[in-house]
C-alpha positions in Angstrom: 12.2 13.1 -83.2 14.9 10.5 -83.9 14.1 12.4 -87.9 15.5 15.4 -86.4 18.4 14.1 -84.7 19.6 11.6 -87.8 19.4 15.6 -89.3 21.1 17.3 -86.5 24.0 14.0 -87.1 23.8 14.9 -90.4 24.6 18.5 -90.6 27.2 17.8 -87.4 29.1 15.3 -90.1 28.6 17.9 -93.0 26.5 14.6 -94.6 24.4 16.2 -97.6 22.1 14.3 -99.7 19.3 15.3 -102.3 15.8 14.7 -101.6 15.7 11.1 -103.2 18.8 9.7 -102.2 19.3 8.4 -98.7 21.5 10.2 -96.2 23.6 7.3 -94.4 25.5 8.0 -91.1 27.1 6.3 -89.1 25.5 3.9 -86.3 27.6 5.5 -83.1 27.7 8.9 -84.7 24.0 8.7 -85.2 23.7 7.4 -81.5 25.2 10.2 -79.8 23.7 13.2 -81.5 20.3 11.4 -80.8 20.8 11.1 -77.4 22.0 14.8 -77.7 18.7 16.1 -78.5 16.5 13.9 -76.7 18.8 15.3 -73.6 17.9 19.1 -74.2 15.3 20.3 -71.5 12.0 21.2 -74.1 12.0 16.8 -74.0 11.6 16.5 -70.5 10.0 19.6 -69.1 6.6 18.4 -69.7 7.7 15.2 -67.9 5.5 14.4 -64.1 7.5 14.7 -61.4 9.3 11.7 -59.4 7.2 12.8 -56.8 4.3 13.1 -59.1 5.1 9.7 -60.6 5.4 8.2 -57.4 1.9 9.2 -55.9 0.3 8.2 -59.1 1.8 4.7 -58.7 0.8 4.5 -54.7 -3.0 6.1 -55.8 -3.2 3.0 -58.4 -2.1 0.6 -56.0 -4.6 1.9 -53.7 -7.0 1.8 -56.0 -6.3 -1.8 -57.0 -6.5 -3.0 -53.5 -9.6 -1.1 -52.4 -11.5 -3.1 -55.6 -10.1 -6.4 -54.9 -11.1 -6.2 -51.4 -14.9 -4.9 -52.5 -14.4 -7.6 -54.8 -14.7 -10.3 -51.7 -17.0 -8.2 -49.0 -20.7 -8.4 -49.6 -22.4 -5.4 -51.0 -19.3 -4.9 -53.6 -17.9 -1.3 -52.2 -20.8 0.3 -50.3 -20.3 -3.1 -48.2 -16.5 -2.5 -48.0 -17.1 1.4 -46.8 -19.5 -0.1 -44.1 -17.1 -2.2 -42.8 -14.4 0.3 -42.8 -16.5 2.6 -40.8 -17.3 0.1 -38.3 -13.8 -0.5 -37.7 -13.2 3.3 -37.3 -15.9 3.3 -35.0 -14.6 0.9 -32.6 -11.3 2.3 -32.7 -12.5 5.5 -32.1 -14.6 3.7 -29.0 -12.2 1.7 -27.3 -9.8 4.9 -27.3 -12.5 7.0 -25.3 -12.5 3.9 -23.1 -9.5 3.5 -22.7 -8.3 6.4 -22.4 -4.3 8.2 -23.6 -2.1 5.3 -24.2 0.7 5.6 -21.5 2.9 2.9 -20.8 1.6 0.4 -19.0 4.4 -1.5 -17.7 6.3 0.2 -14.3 8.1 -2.6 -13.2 11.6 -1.3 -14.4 10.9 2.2 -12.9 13.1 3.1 -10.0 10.6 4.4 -7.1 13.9 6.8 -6.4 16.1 9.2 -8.7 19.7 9.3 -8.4 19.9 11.7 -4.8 18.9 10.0 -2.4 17.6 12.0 0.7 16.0 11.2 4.2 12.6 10.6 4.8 11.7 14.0 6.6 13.4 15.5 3.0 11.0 13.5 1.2 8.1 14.5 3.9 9.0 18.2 3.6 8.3 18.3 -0.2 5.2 16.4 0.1 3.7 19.1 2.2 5.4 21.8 0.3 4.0 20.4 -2.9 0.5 19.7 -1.0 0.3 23.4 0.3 0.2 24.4 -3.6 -2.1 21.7 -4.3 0.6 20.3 -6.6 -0.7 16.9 -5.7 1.1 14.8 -8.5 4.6 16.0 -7.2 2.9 15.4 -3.4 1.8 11.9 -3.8 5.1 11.1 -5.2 7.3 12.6 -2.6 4.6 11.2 0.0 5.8 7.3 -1.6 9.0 7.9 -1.5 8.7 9.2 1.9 7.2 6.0 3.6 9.7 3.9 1.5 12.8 5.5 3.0 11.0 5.3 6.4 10.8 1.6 6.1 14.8 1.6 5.1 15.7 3.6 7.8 13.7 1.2 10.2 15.4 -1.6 8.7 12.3 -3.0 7.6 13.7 -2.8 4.4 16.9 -3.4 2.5 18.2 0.0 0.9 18.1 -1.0 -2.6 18.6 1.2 -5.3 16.1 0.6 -8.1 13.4 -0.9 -5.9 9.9 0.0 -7.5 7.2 0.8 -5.8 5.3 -2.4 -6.1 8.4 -4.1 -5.0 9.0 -2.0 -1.8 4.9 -2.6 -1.1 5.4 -6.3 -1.4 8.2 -6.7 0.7 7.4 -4.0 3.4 4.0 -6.3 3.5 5.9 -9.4 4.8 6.8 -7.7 8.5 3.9 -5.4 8.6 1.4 -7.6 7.2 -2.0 -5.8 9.2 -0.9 -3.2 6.3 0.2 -5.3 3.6 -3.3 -3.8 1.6 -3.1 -0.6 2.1 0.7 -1.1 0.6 -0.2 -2.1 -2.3 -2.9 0.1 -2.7 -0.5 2.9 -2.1 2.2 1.2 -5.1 -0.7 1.3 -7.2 -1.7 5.0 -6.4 2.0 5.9 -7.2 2.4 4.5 -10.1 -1.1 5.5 -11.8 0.0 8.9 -11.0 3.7 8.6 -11.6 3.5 6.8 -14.9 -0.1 6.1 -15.8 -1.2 9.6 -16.4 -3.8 9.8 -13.8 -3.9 13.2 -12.0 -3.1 13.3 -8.1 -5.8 14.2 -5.7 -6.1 15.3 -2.6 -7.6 12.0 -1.7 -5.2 10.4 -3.0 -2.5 12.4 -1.1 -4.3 11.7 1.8 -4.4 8.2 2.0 -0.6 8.2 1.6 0.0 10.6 4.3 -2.4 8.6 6.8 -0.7 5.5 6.3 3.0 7.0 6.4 2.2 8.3 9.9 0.4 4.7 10.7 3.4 2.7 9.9 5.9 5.3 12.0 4.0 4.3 15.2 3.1 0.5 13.8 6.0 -2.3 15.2 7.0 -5.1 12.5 5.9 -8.3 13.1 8.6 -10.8 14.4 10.0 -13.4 11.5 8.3 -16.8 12.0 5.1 -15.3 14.1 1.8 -15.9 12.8 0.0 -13.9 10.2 -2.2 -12.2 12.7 -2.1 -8.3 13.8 1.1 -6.2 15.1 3.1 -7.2 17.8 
């Protein structure tokens, strides 16, 4: 190849020799018509790809690691493949046990959006939404509805941003014959709300049941015992 381009340099230069005498050329003249032909396409078209160049370097480095590591697990590679397996197994297991990953932390969820409306407007959707046995939207409006009941009884501060487990843990302090089912209620909300678990009418029920319980229910004084309602 580099033959043929000291050739090409020569006939560029109008350099002629015989067959036994040496053909000199110059070293930069020779250079560049070298690089000339090794630049034509018919050089490089039979060239692998980047791409192809790329996976073949990420399939040997693969390779390399998968025979180092048989190299130190008993039973050489069949050993290796078992323990692999194994591995996939549990993964496989503790995902059917656990479940679809959802996020599991709610305490910077705001139990409201940004409109606030009374608790009868909250009330009214959750029996709208219960009537179509759309009880995700239903148990959530149902929350929201005994939450803004408590705030328009005073019982709690109107904060915006209050979660649910916060509004069960305060709402607990002056109605603490409930303070349970309150928490059991933030809990419901947010395993349906953010946890991915599907509303029920169960569910829906309990909410409703203890909404109506706390309308007729009076707080207990500050300072008085931690017996029943006053």
């Amino acid at each position: 190849m580099i033959a043929a381009a000291g050739g090409l340099a020569a006939a560029r230069y109008g350099i002629r020799a015989a067959d036994d005498v040496p053909v000199r050329i110059p070293r930069l003249p020779a250079r560049e018509a070298a690089e000339d032909e090794l630049s034509r396409r018919m050089y490089r078209e039979h060239e692998p790809s980047l791409l192809r160049r790329a996976l073949d370097r990420f399939w040997e480095w693969l390779d390399t690691l998968f025979n180092a590591a048989a190299g130190v697990t008993p039973g050489g590679p069949v050993g290796l493949a078992v323990v692999i397996a194994v591995l996939l197994l549990l993964v496989v297991a503790l995902r059917l046990r656990l479940g679809p990953l959802h996020r599991t932390s709610t305490a910077a969820v705001a139990l409201f959006d940004d409109r606030p409306r009374s608790a009868t407007e909250h009330r009214t959707a959750a029996e709208r939404h219960a009537a179509a046995q759309e009880w995700d939207l239903a148990v959530r409006e149902r929350m929201r509805a005994l939450v803004r009941s408590l705030e328009e009884r005073a019982l709690l501060d109107p904060r915006p941003g209050r979660t649910a487990d916060e509004a069960a843990a305060e709402a607990g302090r002056p109605l603490p014959a409930h303070a349970d089912q309150l928490r059991t209620a933030a809990r419901d909300f947010d395993a349906v709300t953010y946890g991915g678990r599907p509303g029920t009418a169960e569910v829906y029920g309990r909410l409703r049941d203890l909404d109506v319980q706390l309308q007729h229910t009076k707080p207990q004084p500050a300072g008085a015992g931690a017996g029943g309602t006053v």
